[in-house]
TORFI-206802 format. One line per field, with one value per residue: residue in three letters; z, y, x of N, C-alpha, C, O in turn. Coordinates in steps of 0.001 Angstrom, whole numbers, plus 500000, padded with zeros to 6 digits. Example, Ala and Ser with C-alpha at 12.3 -4.5 7.8 and 13.67 -1.06 7.14 Angstrom:
% residues 2
resn ALA/SER .
n.pz 507800/507080 .
n.py 494310/497750 .
n.px 513190/512850 .
ca.pz 507800/507140 .
ca.py 495500/498940 .
ca.px 512300/513670 .
c.pz 507800/507870 .
c.py 496700/500030 .
c.px 513200/512900 .
o.pz 508465/508039 .
o.py 496681/501138 .
o.px 514236/513409 .
% end
This chain:
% residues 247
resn UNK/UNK/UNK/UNK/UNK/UNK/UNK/UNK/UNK/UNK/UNK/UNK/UNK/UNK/UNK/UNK/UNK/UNK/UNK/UNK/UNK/UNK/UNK/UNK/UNK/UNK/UNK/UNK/UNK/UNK/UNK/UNK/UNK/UNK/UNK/UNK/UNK/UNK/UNK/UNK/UNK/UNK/UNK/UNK/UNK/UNK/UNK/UNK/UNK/UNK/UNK/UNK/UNK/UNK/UNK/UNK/UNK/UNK/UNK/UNK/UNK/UNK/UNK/UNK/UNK/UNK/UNK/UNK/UNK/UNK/UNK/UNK/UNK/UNK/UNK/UNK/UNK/UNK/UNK/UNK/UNK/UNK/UNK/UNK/UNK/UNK/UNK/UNK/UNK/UNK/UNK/UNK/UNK/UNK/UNK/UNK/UNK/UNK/UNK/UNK/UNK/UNK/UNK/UNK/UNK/UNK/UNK/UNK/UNK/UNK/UNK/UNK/UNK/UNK/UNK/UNK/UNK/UNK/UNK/UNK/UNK/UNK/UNK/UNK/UNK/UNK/UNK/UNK/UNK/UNK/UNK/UNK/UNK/UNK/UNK/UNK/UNK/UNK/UNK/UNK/UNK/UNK/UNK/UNK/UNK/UNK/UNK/UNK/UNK/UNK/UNK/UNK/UNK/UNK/UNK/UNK/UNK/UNK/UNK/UNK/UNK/UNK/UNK/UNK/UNK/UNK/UNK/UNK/UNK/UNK/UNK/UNK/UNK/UNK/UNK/UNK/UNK/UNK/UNK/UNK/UNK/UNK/UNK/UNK/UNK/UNK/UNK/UNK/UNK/UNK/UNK/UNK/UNK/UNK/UNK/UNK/UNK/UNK/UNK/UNK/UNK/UNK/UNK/UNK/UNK/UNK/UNK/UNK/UNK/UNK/UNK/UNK/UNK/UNK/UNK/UNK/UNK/UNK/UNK/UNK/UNK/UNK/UNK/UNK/UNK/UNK/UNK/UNK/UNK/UNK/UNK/UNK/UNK/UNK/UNK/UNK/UNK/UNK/UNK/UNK/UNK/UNK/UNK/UNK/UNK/UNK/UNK .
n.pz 856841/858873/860248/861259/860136/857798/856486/855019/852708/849782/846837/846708/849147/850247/848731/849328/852108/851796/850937/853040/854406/853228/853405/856025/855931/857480/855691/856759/858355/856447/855103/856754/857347/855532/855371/857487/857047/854369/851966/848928/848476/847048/847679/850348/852268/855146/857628/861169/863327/865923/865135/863323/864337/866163/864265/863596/866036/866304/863284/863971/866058/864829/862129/861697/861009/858149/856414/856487/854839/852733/852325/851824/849159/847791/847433/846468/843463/843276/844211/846434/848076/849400/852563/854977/854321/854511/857288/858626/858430/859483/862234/862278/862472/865179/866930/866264/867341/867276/866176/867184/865353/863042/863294/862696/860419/858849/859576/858201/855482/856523/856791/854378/852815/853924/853456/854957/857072/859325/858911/859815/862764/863667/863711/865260/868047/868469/869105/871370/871501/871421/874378/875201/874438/873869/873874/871369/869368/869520/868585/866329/865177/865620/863239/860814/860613/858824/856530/854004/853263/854371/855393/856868/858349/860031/861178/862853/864501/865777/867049/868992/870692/871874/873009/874283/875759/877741/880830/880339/877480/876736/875769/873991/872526/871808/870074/867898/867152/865764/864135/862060/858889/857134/855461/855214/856343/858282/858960/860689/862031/863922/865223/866622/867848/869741/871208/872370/874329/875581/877210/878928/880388/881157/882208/882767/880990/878827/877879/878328/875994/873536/874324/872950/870835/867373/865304/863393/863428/862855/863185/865791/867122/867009/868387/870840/870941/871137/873414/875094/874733/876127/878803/880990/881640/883544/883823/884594/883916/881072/880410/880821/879045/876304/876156/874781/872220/868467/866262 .
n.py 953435/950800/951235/949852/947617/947210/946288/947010/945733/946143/948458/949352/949173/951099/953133/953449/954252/956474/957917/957695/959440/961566/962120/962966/965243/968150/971120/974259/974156/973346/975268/977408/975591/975676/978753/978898/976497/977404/975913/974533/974601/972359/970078/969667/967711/968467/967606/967688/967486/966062/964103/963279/961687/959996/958106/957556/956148/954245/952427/951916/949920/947565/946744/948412/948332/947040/949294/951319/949997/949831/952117/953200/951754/953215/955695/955408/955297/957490/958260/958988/962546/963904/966000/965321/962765/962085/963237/961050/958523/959286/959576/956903/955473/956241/955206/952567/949597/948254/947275/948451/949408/949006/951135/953544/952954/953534/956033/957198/957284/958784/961590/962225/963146/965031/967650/970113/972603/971701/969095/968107/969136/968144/965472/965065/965124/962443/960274/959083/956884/957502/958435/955789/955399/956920/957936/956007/956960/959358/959239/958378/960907/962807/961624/962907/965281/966890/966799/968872/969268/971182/970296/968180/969140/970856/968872/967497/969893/970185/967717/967334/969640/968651/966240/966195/968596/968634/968506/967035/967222/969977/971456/970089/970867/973373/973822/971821/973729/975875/974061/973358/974463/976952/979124/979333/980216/978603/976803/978230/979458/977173/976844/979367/978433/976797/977554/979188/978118/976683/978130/979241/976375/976160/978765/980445/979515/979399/981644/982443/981778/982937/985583/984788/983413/982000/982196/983407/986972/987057/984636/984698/986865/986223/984219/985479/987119/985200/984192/986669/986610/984473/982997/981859/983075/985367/989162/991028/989143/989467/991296/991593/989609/991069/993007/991896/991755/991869/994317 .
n.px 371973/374091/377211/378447/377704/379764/382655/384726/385720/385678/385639/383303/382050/383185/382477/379808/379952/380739/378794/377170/378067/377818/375255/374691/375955/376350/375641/375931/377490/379743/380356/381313/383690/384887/386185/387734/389745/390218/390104/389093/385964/385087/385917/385649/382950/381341/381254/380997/383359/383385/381580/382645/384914/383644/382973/385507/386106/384278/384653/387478/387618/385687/386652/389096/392097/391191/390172/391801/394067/392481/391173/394327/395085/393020/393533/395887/395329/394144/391781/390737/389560/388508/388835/387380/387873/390825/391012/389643/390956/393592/392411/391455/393999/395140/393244/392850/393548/396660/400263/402953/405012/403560/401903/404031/404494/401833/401812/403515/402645/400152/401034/401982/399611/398604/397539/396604/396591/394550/394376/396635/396723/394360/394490/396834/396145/394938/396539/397370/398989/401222/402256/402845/404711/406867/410012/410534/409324/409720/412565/411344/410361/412663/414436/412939/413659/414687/413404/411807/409404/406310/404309/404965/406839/405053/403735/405781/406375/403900/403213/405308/404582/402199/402621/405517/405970/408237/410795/412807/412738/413270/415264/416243/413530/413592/416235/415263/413712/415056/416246/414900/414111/411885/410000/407933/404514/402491/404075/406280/404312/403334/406133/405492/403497/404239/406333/405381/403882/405905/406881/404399/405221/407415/408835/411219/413383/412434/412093/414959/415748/414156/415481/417966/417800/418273/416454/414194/412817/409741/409180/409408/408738/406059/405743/406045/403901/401351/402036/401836/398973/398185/395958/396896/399659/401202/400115/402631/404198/403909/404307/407142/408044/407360/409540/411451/410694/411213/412423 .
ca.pz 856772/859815/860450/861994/858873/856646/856904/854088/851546/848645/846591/846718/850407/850860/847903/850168/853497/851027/850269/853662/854979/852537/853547/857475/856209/857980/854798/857067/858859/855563/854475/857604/857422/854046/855499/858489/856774/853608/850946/848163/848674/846477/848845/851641/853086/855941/858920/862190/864159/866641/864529/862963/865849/866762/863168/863844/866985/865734/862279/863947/866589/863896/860849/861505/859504/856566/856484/856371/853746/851558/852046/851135/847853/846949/847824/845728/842430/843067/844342/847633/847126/850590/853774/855839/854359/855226/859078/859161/858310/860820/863641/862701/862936/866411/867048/865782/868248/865923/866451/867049/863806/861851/863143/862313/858974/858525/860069/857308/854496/856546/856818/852592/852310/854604/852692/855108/859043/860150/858765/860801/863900/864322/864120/865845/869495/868925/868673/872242/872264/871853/875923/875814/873188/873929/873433/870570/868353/869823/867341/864635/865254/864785/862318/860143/860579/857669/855475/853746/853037/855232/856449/857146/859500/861194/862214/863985/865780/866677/868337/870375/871478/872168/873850/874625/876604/879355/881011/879794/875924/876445/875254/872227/871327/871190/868704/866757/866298/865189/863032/860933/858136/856265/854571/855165/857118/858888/859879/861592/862880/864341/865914/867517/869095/870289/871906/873581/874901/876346/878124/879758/881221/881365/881613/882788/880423/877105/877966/877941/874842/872782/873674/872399/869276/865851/864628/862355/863805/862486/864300/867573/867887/867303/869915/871795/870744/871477/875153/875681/874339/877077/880198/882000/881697/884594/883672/884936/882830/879641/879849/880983/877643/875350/876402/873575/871088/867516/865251 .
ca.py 952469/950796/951259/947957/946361/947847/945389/948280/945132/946697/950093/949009/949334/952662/953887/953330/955126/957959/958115/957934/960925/963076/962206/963521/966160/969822/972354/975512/973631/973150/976400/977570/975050/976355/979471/978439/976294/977843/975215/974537/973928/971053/969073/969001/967425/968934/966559/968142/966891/965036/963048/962396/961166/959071/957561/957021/954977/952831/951498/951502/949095/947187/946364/949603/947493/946595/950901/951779/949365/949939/953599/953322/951635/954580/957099/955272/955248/958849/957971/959748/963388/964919/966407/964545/960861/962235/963081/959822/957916/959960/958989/955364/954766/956537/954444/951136/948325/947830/947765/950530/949594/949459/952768/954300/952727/954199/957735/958010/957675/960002/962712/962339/963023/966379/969112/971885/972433/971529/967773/967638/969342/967566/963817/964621/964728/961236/959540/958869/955887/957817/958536/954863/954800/958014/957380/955647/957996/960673/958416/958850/962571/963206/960821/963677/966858/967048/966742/970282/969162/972165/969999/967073/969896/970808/967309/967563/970436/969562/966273/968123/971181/967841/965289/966821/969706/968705/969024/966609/967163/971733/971996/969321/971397/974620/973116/971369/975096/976354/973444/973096/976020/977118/980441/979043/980482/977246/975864/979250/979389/976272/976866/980011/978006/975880/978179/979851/976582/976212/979317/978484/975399/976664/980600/981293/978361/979961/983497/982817/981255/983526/986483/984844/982758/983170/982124/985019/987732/987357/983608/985299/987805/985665/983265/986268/987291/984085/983885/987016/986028/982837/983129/981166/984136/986309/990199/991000/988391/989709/992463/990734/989282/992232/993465/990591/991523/992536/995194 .
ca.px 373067/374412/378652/378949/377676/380857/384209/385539/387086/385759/385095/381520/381445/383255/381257/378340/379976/380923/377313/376552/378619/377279/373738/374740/376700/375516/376446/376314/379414/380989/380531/382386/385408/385995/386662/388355/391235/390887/390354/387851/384569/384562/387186/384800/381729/380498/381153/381943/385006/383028/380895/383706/385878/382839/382997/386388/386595/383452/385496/388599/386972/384891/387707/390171/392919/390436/389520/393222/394017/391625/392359/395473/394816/391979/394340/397279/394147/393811/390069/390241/389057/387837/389418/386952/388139/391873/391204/389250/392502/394277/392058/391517/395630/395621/391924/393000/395138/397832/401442/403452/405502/402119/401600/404605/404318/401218/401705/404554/401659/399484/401677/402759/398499/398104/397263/396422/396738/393572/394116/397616/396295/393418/394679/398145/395523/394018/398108/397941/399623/402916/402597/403375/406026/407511/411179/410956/408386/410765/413263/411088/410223/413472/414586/412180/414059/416223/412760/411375/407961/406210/402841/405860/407656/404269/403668/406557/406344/402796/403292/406219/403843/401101/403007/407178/407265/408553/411638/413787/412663/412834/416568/415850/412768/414476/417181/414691/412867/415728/416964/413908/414013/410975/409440/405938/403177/401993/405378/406394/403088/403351/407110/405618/402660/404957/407166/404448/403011/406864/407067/403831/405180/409233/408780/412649/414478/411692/412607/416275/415871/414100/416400/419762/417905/418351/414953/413795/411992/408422/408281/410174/407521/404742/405474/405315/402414/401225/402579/400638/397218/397706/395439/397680/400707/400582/400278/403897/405034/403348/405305/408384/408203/407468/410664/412265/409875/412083/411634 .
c.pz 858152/859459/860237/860801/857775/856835/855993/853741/850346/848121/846779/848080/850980/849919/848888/851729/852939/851114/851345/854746/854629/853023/855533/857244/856527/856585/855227/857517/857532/854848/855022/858044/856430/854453/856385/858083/855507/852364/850335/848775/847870/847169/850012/851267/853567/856801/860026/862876/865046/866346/863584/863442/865887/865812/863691/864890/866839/864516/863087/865411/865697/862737/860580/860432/858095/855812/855994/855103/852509/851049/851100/849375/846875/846916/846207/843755/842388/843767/845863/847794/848671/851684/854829/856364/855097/856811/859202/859503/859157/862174/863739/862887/864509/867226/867223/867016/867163/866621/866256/865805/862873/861885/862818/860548/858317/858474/858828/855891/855158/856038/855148/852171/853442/853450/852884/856671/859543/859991/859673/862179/864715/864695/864938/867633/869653/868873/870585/872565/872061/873227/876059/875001/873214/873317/871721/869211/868618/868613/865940/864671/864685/863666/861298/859929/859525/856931/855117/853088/854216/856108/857727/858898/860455/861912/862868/864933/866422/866999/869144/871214/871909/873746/874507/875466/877686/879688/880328/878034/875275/875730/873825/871221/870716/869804/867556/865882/865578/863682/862005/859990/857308/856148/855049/856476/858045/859650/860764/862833/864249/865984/867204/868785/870027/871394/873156/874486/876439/877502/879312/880740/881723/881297/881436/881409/878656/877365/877569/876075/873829/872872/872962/871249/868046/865152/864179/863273/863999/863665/866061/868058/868104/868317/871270/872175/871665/872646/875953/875675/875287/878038/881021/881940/882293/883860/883366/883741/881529/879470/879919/879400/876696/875100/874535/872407/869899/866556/864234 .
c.py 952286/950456/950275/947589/946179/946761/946666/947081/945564/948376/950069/949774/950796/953522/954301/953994/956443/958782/958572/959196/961658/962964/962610/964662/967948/970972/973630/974996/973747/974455/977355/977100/975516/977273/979435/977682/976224/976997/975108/973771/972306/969731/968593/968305/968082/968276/967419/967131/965955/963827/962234/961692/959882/957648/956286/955915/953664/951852/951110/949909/947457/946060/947649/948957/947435/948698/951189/951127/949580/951640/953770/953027/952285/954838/956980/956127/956403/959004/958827/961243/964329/964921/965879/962810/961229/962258/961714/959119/958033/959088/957718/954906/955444/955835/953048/950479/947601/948160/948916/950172/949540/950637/953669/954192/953050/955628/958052/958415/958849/961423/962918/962377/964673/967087/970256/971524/971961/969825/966809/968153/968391/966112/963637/964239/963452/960419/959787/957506/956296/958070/957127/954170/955932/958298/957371/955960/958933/960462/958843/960322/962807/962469/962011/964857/967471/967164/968605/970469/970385/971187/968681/968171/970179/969821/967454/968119/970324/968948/966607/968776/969981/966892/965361/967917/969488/969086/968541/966512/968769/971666/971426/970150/972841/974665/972708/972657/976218/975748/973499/975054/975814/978362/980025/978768/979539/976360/976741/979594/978690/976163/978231/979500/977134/976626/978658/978903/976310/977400/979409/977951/975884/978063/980870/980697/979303/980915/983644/982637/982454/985018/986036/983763/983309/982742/983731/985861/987852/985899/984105/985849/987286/984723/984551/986989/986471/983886/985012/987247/985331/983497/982670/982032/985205/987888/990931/990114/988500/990894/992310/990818/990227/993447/992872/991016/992095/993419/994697 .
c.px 373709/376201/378817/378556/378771/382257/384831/386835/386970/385440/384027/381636/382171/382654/380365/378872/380343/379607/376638/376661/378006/375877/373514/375276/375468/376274/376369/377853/380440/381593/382027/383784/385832/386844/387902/389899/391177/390964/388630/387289/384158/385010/386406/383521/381013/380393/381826/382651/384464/382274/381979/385045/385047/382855/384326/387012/385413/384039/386606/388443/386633/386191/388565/390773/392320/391061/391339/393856/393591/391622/393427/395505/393899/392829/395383/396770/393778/391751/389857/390415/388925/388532/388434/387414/389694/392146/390639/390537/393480/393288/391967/392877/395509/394270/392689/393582/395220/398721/402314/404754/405058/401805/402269/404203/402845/401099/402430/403255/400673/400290/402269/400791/398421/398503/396977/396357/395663/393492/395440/397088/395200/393217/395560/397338/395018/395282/398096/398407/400749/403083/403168/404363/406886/408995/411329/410097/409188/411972/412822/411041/411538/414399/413981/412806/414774/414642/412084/409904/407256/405032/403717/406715/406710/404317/404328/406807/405214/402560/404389/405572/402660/401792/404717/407158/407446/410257/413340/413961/412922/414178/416571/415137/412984/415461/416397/413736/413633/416659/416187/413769/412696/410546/407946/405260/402830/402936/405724/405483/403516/404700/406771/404391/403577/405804/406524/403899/404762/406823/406006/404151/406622/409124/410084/413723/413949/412344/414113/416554/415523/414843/417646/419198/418502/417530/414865/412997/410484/408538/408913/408761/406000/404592/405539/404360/401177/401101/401881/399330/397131/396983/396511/399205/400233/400907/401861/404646/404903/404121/406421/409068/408273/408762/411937/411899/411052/411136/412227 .
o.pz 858768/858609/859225/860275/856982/857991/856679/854047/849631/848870/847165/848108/851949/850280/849214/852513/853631/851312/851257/855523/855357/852985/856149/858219/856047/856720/854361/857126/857567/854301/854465/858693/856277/854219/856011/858568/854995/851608/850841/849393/848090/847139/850535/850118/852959/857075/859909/862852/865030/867018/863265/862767/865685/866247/863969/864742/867155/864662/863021/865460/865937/862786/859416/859281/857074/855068/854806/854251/851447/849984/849984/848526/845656/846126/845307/843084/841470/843584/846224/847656/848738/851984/855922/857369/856210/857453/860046/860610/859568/862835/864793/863515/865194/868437/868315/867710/866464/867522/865503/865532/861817/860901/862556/859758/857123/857637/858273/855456/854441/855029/854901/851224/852859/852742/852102/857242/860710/860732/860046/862916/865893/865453/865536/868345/870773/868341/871044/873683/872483/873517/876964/874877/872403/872247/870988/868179/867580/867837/864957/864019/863476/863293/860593/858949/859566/856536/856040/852571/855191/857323/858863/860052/861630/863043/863974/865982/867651/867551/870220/872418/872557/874947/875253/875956/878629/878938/880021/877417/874078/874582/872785/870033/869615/868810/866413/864741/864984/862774/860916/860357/856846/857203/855109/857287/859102/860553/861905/864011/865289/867125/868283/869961/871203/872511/874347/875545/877618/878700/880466/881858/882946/880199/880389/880955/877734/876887/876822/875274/873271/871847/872399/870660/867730/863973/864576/864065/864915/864805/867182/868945/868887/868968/872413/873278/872516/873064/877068/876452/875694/878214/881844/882360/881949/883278/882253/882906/880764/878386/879037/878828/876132/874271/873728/871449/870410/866216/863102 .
o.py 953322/949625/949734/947013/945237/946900/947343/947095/945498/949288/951166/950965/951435/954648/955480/954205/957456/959988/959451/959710/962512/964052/962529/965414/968475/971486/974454/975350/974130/974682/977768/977667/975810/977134/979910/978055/975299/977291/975382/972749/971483/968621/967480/968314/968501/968111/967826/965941/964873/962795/961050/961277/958796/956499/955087/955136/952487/950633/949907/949034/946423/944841/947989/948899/947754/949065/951140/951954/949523/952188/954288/953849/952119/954120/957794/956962/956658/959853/959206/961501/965475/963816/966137/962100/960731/961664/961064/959123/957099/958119/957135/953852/954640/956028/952601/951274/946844/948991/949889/951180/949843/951293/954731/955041/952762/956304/959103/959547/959807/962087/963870/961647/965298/967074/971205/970456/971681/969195/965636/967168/968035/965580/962562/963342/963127/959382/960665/957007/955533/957939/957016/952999/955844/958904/958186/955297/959541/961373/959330/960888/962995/963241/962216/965507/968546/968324/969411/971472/970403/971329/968368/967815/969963/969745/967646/967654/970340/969039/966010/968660/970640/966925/964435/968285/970058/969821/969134/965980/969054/972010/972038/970354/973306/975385/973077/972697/977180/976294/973699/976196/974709/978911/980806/977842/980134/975544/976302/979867/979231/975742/978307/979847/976985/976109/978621/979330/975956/977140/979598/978358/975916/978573/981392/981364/979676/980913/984511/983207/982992/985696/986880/983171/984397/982889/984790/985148/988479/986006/983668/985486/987641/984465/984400/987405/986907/983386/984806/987943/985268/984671/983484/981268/985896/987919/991301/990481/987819/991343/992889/991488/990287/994349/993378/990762/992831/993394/995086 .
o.px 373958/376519/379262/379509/378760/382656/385598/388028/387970/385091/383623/381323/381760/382311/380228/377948/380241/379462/375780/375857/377501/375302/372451/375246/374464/377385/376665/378966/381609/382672/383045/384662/387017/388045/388974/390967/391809/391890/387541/387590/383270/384479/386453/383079/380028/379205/382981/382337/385052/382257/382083/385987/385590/382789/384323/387954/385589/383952/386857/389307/387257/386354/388775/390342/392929/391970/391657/394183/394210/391905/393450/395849/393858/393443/395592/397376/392999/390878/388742/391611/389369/388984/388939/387432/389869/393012/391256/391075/394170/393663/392224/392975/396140/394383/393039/394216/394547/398606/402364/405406/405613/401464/401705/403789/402761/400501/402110/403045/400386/400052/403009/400498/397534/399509/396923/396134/395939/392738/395453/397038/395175/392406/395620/397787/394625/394887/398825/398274/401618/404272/403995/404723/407808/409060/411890/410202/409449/412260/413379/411918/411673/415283/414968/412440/415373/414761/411973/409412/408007/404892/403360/406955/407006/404795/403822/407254/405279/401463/404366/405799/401847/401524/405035/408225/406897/410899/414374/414883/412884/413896/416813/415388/412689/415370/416669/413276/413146/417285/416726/413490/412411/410865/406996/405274/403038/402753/405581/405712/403892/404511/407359/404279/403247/405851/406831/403437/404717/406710/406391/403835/406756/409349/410465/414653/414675/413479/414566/417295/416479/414914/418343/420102/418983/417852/415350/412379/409951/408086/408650/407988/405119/403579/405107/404006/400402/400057/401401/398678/395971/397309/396930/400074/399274/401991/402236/405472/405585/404492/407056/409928/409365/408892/412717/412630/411896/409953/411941 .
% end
């Protein structure tokens, strides 16, 4: 089956790219994403990330709009089933040329369809047209913070830790890692990659920070964890840090 031949206006025709995933899919790969982020085997495919990137900038090229659309109205029908069709979706909105108020208004339906970190992580890197909307995705970002959805709170800190740390966004993202509350694994996670990612780029401004927070303990220590797993944290400074660590 050739891509280019697909406009994706009917079920017919994503029937038939359904059909045609599964007939590329590698099942040692799938075996291994199971494990990796942790969800049933029946949910996947078996498409690795680059073939499915590649997918992604050929539709979104092609009839992106149609693909998204028609998406949407599976999805609504309960008809969309696999963690492969979800990242697609993801990459064709950050693929597509569409407006950046089509894209918000799409990102909001992505992000109300994640179901596990590897489907927010892996689309929030292809959203580079927020470098040229910065500002005013910074708007929506936080426009979000008040919500307690947990995959809804990743998103957010993982397009901060992607495209924010810089200097004039470090004091915001400190606040925002302290404003956002959650119990769950994946959001904590998330706040301590983030942290560690800051300290990186801000060592003295992170450092002050995490001695006088009041983030919980478990995500404190893991962004210090974190900070000394980095290559890019000099020796000296790995112990610097371990100084902070809580019991």
């Amino acid at each position: 089956m050739e891509i280019e031949s697909l406009i994706f206006k009917t079920e017919k025709e994503y029937k038939e790219f359904l059909d045609y995933l599964f007939s590329i899919r590698d099942v040692e790969y799938k075996n291994f994403n199971k494990k990796i982020i942790g969800i049933d085997e029946d949910m996947l495919i078996g498409i690795r990330t680059p073939i499915l990137r590649n997918l992604g900038k050929k539709i979104a090229k092609i009839s992106g709009e149609n693909f998204l659309n028609l998406f949407e109205k599976l999805f609504t029908k309960k008809k969309i089933k696999y963690h492969e069709e979800k990242v697609l979706y993801g990459f064709i909105i950050g693929y597509s040329k569409i407006n950046f108020e089509e894209r918000l208004k799409r990102i909001d339906f992505f992000i109300n369809i994640i179901d596990n970190w590897a489907v927010c992580d892996i689309v929030d890197s292809t959203f580079k047209f927020i470098n040229k909307n910065k500002e005013d995705f910074y708007r929506y970002l936080t426009s979000k913070l008040s919500t307690t959805n947990p995959w809804e709170q990743r998103f957010v800190l993982v397009i901060l830790l992607a495209y924010y740390i810089e200097e004039k966004y470090l004091k915001d993202i400190f606040k925002i890692c302290e404003r956002i509350k959650s119990e769950e694994y994946y959001v904590n996670m998330a706040k301590a990659w983030l942290l560690s990612v800051c300290y990186v780029k801000f060592k003295n401004e992170t450092y002050k920070f995490l001695e006088k927070t009041n983030l919980d303990n478990w995500t404190v220590n893991k962004a210090i964890q974190k900070t000394r797993e980095s290559l890019r944290v000099t020796k000296e400074d790995k112990e610097k840090i371990l100084v902070l660590k809580r019991k």
